[in-house]
C-alpha beads as a LAMMPS data file, in Angstrom:
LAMMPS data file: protein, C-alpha beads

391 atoms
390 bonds

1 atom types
1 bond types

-500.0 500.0 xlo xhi
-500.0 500.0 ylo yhi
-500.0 500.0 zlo zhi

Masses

1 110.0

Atoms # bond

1 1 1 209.552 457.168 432.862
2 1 1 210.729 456.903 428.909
3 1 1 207.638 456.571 426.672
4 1 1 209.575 456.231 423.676
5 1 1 210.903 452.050 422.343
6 1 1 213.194 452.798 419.474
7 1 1 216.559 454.817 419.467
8 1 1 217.833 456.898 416.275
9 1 1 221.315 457.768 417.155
10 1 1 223.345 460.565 414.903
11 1 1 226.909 460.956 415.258
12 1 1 229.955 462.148 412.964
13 1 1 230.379 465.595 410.983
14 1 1 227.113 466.709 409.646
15 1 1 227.170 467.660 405.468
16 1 1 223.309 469.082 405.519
17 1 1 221.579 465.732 405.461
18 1 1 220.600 465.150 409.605
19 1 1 217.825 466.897 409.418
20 1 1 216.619 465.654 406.099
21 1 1 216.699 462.396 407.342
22 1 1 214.939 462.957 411.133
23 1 1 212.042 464.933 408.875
24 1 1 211.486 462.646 406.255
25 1 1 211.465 459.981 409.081
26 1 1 208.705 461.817 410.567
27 1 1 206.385 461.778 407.274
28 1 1 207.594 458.062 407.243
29 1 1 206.625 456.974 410.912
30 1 1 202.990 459.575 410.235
31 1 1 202.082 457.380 406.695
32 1 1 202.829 454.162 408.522
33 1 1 200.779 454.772 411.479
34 1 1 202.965 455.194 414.464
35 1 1 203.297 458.084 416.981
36 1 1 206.748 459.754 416.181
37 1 1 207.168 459.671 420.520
38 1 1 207.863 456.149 419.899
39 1 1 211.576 457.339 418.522
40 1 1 214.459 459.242 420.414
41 1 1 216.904 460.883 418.505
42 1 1 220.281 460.436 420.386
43 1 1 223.497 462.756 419.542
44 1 1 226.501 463.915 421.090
45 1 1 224.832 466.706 423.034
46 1 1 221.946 464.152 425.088
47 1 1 224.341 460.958 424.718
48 1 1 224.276 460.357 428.325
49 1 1 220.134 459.360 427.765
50 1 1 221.155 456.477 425.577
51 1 1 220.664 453.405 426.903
52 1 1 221.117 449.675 425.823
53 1 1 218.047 448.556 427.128
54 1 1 216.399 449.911 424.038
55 1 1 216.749 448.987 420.219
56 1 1 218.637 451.195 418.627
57 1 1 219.717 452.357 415.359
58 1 1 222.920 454.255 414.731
59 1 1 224.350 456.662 411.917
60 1 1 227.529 457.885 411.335
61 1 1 228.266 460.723 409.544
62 1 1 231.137 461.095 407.861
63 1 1 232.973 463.736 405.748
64 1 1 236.332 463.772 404.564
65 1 1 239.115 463.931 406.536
66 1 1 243.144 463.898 405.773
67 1 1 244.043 463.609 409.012
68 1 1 241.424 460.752 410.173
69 1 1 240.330 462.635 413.029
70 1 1 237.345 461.896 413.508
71 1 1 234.324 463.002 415.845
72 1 1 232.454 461.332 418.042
73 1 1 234.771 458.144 418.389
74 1 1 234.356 457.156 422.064
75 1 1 230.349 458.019 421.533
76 1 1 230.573 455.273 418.586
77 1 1 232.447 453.149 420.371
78 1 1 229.952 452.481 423.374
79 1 1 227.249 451.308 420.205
80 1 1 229.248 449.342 418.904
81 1 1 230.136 447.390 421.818
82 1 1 226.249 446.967 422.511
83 1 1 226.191 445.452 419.517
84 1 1 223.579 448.360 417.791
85 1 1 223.276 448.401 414.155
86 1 1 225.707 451.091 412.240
87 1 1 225.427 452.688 409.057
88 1 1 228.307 454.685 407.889
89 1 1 226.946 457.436 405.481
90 1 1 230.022 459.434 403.877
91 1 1 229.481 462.412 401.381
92 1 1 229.886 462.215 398.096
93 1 1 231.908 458.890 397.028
94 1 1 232.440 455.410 398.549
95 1 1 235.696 455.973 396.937
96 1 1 236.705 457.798 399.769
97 1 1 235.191 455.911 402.507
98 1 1 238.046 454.986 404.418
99 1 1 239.135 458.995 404.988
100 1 1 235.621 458.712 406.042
101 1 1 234.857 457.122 408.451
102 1 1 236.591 455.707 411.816
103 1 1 239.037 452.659 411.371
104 1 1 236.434 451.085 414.154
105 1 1 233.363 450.771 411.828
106 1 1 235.445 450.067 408.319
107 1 1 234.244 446.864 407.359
108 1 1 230.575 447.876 407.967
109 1 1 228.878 448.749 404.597
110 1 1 228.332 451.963 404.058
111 1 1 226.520 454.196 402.005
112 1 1 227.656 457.807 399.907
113 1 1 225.328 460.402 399.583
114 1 1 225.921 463.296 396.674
115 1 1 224.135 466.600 396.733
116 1 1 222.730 465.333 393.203
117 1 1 221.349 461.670 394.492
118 1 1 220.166 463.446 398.280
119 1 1 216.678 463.136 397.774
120 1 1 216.665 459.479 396.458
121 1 1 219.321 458.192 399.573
122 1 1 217.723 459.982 402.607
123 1 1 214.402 457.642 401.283
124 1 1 216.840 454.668 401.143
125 1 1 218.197 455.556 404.694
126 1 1 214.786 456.498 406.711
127 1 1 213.275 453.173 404.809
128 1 1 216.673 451.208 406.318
129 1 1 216.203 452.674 410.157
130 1 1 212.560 451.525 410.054
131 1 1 213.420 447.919 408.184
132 1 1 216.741 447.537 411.711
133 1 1 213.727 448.518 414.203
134 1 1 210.936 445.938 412.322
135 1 1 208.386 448.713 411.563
136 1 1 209.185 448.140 407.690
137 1 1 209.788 444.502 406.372
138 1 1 213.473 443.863 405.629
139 1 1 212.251 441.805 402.318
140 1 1 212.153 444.105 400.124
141 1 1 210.246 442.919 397.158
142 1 1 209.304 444.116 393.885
143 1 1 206.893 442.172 391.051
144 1 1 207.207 442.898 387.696
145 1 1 203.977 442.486 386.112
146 1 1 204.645 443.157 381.736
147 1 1 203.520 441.561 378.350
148 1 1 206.378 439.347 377.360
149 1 1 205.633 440.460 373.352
150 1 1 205.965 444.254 374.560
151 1 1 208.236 444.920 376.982
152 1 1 210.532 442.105 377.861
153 1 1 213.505 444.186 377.362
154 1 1 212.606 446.855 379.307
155 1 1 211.319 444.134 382.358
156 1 1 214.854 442.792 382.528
157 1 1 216.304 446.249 382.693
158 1 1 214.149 447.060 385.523
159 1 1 214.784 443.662 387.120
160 1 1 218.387 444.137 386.988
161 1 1 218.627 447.985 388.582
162 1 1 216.247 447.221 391.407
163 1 1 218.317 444.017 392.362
164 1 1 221.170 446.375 391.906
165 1 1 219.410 448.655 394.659
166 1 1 218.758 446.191 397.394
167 1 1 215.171 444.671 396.614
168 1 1 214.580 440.938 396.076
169 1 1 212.400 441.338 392.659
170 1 1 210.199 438.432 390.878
171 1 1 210.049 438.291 386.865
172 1 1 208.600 434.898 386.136
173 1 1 211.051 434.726 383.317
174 1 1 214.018 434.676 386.313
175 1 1 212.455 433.994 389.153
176 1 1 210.355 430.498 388.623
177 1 1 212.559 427.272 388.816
178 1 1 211.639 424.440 386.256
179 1 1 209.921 422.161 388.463
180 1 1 207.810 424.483 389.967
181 1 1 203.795 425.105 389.224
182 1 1 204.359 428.505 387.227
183 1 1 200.518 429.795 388.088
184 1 1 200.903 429.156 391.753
185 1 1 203.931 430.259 392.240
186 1 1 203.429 433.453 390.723
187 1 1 200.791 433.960 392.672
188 1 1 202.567 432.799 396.029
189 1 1 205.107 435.385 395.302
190 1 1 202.559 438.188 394.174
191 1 1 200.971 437.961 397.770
192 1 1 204.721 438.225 399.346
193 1 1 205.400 441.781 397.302
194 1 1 205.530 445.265 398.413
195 1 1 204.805 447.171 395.391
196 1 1 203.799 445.946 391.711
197 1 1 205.858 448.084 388.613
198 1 1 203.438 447.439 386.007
199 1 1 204.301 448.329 382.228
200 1 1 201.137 449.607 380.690
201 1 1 201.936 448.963 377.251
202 1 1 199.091 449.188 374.423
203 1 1 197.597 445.793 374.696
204 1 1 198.784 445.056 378.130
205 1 1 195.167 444.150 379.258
206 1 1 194.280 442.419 375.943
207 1 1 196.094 439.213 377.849
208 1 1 194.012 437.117 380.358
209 1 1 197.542 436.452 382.107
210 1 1 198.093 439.739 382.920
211 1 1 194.179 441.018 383.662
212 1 1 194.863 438.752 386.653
213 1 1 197.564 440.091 387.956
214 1 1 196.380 443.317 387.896
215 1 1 193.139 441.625 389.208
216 1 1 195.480 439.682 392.164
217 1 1 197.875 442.701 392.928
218 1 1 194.520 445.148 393.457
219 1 1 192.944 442.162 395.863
220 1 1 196.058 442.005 397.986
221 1 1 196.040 445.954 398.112
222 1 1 199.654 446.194 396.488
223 1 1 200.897 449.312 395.848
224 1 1 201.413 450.216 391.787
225 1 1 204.073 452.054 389.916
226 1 1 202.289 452.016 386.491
227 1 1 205.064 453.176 383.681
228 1 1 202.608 453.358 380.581
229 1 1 204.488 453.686 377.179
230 1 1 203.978 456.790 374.969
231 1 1 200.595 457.524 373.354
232 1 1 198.759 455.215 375.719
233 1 1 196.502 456.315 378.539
234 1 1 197.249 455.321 382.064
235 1 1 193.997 452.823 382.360
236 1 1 195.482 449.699 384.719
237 1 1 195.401 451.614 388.110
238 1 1 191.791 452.628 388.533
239 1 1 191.221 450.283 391.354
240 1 1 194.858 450.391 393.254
241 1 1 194.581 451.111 396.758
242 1 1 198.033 453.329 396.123
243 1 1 199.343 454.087 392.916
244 1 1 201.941 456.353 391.292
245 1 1 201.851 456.832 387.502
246 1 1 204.895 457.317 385.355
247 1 1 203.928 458.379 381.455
248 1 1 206.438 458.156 379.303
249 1 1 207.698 459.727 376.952
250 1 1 209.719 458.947 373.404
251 1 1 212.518 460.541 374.187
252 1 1 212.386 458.493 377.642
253 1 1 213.977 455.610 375.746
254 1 1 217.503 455.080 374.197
255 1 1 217.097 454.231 370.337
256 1 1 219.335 451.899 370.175
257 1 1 217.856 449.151 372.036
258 1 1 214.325 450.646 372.983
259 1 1 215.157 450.477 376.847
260 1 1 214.275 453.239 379.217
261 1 1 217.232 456.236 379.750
262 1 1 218.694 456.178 383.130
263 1 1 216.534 458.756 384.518
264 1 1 213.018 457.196 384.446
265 1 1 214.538 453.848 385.914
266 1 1 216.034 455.978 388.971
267 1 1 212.631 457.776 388.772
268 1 1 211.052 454.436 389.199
269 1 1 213.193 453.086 391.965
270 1 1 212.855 456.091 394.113
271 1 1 208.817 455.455 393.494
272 1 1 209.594 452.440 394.509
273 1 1 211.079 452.913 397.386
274 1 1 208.481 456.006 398.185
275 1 1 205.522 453.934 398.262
276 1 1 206.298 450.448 399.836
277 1 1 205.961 451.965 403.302
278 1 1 201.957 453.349 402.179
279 1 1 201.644 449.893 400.772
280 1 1 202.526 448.045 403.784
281 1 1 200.942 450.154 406.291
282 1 1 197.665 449.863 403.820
283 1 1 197.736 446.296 404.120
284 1 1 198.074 445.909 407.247
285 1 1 195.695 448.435 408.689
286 1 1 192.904 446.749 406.155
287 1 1 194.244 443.466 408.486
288 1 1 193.578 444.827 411.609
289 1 1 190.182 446.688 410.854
290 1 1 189.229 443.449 409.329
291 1 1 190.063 441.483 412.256
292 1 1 188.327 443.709 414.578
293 1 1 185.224 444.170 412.747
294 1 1 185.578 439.957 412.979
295 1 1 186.049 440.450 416.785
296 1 1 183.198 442.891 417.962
297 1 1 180.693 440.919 416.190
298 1 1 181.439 438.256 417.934
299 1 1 181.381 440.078 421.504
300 1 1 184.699 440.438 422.070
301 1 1 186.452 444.150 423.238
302 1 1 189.865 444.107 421.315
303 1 1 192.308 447.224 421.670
304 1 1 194.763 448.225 419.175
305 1 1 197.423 450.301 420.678
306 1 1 200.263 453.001 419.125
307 1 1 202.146 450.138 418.021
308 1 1 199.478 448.886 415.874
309 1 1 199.436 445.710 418.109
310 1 1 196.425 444.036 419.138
311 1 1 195.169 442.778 422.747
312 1 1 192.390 440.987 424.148
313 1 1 191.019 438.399 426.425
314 1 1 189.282 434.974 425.242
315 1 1 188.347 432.352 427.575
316 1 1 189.456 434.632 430.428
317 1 1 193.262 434.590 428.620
318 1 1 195.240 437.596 427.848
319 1 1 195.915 437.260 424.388
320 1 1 198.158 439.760 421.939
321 1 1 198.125 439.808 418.017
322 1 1 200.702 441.356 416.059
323 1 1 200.031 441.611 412.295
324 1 1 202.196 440.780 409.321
325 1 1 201.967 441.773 405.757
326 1 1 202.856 439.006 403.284
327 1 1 204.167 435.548 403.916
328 1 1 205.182 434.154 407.819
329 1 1 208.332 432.892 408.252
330 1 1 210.097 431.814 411.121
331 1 1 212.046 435.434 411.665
332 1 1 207.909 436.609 412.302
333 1 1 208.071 434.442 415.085
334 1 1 211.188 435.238 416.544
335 1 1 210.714 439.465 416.192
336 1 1 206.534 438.994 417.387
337 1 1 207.592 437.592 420.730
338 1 1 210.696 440.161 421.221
339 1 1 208.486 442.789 420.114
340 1 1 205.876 442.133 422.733
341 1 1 208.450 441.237 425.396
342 1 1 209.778 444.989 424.727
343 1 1 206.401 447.063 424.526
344 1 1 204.768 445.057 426.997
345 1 1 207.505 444.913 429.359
346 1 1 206.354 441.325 430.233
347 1 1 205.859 437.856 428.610
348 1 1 202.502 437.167 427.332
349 1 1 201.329 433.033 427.054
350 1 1 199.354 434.291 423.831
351 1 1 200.932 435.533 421.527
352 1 1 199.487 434.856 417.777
353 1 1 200.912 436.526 414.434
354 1 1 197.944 437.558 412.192
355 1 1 198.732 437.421 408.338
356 1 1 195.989 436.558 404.964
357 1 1 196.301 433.735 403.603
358 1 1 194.929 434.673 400.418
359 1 1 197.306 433.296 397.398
360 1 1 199.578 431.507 399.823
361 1 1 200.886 427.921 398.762
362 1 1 199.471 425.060 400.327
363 1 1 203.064 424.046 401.252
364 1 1 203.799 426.464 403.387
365 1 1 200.467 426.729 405.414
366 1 1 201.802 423.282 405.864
367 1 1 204.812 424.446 406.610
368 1 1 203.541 427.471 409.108
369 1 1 201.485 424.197 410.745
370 1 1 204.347 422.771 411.801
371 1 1 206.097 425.963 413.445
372 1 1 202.722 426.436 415.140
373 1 1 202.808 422.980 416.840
374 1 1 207.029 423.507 417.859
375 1 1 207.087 427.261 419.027
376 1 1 205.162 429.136 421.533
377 1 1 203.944 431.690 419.273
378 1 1 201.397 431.255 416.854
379 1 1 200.136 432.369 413.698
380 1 1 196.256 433.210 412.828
381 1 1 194.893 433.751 409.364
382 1 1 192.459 436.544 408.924
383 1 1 190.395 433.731 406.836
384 1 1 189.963 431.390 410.009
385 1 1 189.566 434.229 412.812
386 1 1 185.971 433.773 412.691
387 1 1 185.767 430.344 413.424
388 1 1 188.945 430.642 415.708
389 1 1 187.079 433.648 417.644
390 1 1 184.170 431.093 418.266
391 1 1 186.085 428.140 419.767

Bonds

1 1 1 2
2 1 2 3
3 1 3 4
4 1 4 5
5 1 5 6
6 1 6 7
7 1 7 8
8 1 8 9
9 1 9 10
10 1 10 11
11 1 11 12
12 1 12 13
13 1 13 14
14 1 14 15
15 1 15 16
16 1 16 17
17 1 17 18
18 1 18 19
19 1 19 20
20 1 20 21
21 1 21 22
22 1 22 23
23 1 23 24
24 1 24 25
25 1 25 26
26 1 26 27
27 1 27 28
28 1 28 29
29 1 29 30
30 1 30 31
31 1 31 32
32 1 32 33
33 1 33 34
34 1 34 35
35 1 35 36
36 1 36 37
37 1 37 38
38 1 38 39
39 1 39 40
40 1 40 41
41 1 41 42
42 1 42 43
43 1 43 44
44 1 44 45
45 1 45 46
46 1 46 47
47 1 47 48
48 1 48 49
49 1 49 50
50 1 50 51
51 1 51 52
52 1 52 53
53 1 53 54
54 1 54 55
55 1 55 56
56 1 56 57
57 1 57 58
58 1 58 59
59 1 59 60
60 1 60 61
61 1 61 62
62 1 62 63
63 1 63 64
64 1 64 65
65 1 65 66
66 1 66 67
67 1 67 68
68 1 68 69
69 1 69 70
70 1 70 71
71 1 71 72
72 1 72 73
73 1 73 74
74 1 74 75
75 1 75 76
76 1 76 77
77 1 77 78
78 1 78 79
79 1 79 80
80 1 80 81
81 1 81 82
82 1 82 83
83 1 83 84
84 1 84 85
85 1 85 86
86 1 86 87
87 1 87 88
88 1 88 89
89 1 89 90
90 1 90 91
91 1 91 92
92 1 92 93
93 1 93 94
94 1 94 95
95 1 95 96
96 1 96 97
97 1 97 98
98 1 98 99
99 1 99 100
100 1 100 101
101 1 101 102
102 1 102 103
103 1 103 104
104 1 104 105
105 1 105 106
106 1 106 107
107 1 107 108
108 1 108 109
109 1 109 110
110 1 110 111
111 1 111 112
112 1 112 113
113 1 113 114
114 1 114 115
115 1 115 116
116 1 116 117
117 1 117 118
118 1 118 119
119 1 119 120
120 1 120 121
121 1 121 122
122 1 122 123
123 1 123 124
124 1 124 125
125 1 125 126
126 1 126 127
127 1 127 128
128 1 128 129
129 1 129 130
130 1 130 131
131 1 131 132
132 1 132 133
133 1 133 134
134 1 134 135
135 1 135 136
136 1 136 137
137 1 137 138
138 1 138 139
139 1 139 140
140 1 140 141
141 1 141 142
142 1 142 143
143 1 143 144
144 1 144 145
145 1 145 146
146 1 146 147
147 1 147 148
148 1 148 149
149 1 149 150
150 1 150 151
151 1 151 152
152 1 152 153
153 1 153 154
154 1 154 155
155 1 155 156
156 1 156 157
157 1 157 158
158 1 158 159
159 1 159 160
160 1 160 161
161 1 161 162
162 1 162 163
163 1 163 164
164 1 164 165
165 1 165 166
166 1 166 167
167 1 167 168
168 1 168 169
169 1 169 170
170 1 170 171
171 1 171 172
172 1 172 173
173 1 173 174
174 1 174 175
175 1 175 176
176 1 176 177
177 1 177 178
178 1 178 179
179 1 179 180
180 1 180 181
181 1 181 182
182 1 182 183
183 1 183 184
184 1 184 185
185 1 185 186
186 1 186 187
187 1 187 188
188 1 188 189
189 1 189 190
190 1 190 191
191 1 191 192
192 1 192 193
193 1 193 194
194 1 194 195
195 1 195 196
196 1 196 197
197 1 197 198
198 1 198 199
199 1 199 200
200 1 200 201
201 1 201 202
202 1 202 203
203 1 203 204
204 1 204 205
205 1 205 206
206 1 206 207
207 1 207 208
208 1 208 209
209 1 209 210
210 1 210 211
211 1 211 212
212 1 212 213
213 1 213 214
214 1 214 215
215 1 215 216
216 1 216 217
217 1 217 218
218 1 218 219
219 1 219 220
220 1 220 221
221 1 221 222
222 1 222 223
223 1 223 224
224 1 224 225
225 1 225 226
226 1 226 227
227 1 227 228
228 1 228 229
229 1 229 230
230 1 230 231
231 1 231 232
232 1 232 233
233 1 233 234
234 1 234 235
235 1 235 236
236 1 236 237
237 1 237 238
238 1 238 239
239 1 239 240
240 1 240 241
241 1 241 242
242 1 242 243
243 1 243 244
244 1 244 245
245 1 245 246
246 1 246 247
247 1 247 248
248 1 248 249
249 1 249 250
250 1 250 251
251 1 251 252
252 1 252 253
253 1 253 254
254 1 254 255
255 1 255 256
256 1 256 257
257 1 257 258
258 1 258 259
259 1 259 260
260 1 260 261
261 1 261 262
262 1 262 263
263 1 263 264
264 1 264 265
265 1 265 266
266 1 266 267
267 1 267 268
268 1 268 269
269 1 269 270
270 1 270 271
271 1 271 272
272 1 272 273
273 1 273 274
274 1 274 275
275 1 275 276
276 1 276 277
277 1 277 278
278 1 278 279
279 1 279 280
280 1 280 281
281 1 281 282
282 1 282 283
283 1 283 284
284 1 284 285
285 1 285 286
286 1 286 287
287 1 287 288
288 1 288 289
289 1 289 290
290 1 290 291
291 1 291 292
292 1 292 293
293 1 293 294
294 1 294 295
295 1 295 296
296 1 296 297
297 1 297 298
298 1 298 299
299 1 299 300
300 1 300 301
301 1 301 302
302 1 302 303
303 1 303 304
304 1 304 305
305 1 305 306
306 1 306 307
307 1 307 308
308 1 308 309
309 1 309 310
310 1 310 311
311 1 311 312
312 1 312 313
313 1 313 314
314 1 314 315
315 1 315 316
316 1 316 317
317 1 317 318
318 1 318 319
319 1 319 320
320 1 320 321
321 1 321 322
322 1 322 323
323 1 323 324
324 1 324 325
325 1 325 326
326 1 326 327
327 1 327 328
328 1 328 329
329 1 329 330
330 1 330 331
331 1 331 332
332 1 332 333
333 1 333 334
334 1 334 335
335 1 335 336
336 1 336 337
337 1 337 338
338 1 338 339
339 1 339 340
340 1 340 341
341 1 341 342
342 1 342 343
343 1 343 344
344 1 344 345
345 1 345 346
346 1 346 347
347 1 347 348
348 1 348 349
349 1 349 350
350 1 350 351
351 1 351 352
352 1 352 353
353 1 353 354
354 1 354 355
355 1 355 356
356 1 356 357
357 1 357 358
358 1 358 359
359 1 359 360
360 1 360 361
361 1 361 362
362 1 362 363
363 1 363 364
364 1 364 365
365 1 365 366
366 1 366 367
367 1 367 368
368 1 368 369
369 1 369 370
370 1 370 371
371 1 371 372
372 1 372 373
373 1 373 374
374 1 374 375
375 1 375 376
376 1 376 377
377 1 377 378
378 1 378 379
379 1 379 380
380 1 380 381
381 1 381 382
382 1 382 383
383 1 383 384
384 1 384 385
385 1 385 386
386 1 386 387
387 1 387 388
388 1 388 389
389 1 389 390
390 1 390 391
């Protein structure tokens, strides 16, 4: 009988990254808590243990090719038709992706990996598998936390390349409509972020504003990259859970118009993208410990098992918990119950999603209310399990 859930399949012309990415996919899988068994790594030689009954995650290889004969084509061929999720990596350009990559997977978007950028896209890709099989969030967000009279310039620069790479980032200065409460907000988005980049610049905690968000960002356990200007000691991360800490340097900036070179922002963005999996695994293993400190003190036996998914019995029901980092939305609902239906192998009448409320706008507790009382699954604030473990 197959122990494992989640299928990595690896086809195409190998240029020296396949085993990059199945390693660093290991380390990824070990930092966010689940048992690398889980995961099946399909290729050409074992093809015939792939099945659709599983999710699974496919990569194509490709290399350059004249001809356009590629490898692997009837393999590919069979995912696609199941309808599995395909990434076309090519080496070196995108310019070249259609002498690539099979005719069949054209239109899907692809991504080029050069022997000088290697290190920085196997992240990208192991982060992407984990994002198609739900163990990663696919928001990827990013909260720029800065002194507008220091380092504006630099903010918006940062703002820019990380939207550039594929994360959804909040600078109040772009990211808070008119007609919105600017304190709330801010905070409603904080508590819906992966990882803070916070520029330490000289008086950066002379500002009440920004003494709470470090504050706010170190209660929600959010992960720091702290990029402290020259001449100033890295102070503002004593108290992250996770942090990374960038000094710079003069020479780190471009005269002209005092922003950073294009190094330290790609330095920055591959910290980024290195640290969001710690952060969200910290989070929500502080949710579950929490919740079953909560639960045993109250007499109840809950088990966590290897897919960090909680089960238990109240009022003689079978009930299972999965938890979510950040801010519910509807999609939670609709991957919990699949999720459970696949592990579990059956349907469960219980099925709850446990998040923190902490920071969250009243309009969308409302708002989770509501999907509560319409949909079969339901969610459960850490904040109310007490009393909810009582009833």
């Amino acid at each position: 009988m197959k122990k494992y859930c989640y299928q990595l399949i690896i086809l195409g012309k190998d240029f020296g990254i396949k085993e990059a990415i199945i390693s660093s996919l290991k380390d990824k899988t070990n930092e966010i808590g689940i048992d690398f068994s889980h995961f099946k790594i399909i290729n050409v030689e074992n093809f015939d243990e792939y099945t659709d009954a599983s999710p699974s995650f496919c990569i194509y290889l490709g290399r350059y090719n004249a001809n356009k004969q590629f490898s692997d084509v009837e393999l590919l061929e069979k995912v696609v038709v199941d309808a599995s999720l395909v990434l076309p990596i090519v080496q070196g350009s995108l310019d070249d992706f259609s002498q690539c990559i099979p005719e069949l997977i054209s239109t899907y978007n692809g991504l080029a990996v050069s022997e000088q950028d290697k290190n920085v896209k196997v992240e990208k890709i192991v982060n992407n598998i984990l994002e198609a099989f739900s163990l990663l969030r696919k928001n990827r967000r990013v909260f720029i936390s800065y002194k507008r009279d220091e380092s504006t310039g630099v903010a918006i620069q940062l703002y820019e390349a990380l939207e550039k790479n594929g994360f959804d980032v909040f600078l109040d200065t772009h990211s808070i409509r008119s007609s919105e409460p600017f304190q709330d907000e801010l905070w409603h988005r904080m508590a819906d972020s992966d990882v803070v980049v916070l520029l330490n610049t000289s008086n950066f905690l002379g500002s009440m504003w920004t003494t709470q968000e470090l504050a706010t960002a170190n209660k929600l356990l959010l992960g720091m990259i702290i990029v402290s200007w020259p001449e100033h000691s890295i102070k503002a991360h004593r108290d992250a859970e996770i942090s990374f800490p960038i000094q710079l340097k003069d020479n780190d900036f471009n005269d002209e118009n005092k922003r950073l070179n294009g190094n330290i922002v790609n330095q920055i963005i591959k910290n980024v993208e290195s640290i969001r999996a710690r952060t969200l695994a910290a989070r929500r293993d502080n949710l579950i410990s929490n919740f079953i400190k909560i639960a045993k003190s109250n007499g109840y036996e809950p088990q966590l098992d290897s897919y960090k998914i909680i089960s238990m019995t109240k009022s003689n029901e079978e009930i299972v918990l999965v938890p979510a980092v950040g801010i519910p939305n509807s999609l939670n609902y609709e991957s919990s119950s699949s999720l459970i239906k696949e592990i579990k192998k059956k349907d469960y009448e219980h099925v709850y999603i446990l998040f923190d409320e902490t920071c969250i706008r009243d309009f969308w507790l409302k708002h989770l209310k509501w999907l509560d009382s319409s949909l079969t699954v339901k969610t459960l604030s850490i904040l109310g399990a007490q009393k909810w473990l009582k009833n």
